[in-house]
C-alpha positions, 0 to 999 in steps of 0.5 A, a space after each residue: 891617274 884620269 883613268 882612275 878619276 874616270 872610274 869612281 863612282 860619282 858622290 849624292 848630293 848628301 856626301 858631298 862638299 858642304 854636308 859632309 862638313 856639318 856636324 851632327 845636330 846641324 844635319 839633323 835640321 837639314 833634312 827638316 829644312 821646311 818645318 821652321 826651327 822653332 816648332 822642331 825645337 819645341 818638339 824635342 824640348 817636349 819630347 825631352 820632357 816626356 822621357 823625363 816623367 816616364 823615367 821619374 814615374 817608373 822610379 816613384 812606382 818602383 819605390 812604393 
């Protein structure tokens, strides 16, 4: 069984212990740890918003 211990590969840091128990959204801001939270929210939310408008401006110019 050492044996065994001895050949497996060693994990990244990414796979191991406290990363792999994180869910989706808070390994997306793990990987911006430096840029605060706010600025990251404010983008999505405009990001979000954009994509809205270009899908309701494609929907009003395929209606005229």
């Amino acid at each position: 069984m050492d044996n065994e211990r001895r050949d497996m590969p060693q994990q990244s840091d990414e796979q191991s212990g406290d990363f792999r128990q994180l869910n989706s959204v808070e390994r997306f801001y793990e990987r911006f740890r430096n840029v605060p939270l706010k600025y990251l929210d404010r983008f999505i939310i405009i990001c979000v918003a954009a994509l809205i408008l270009v899908i309701l401006l494609g929907l009003l110019d395929s209606w005229s």
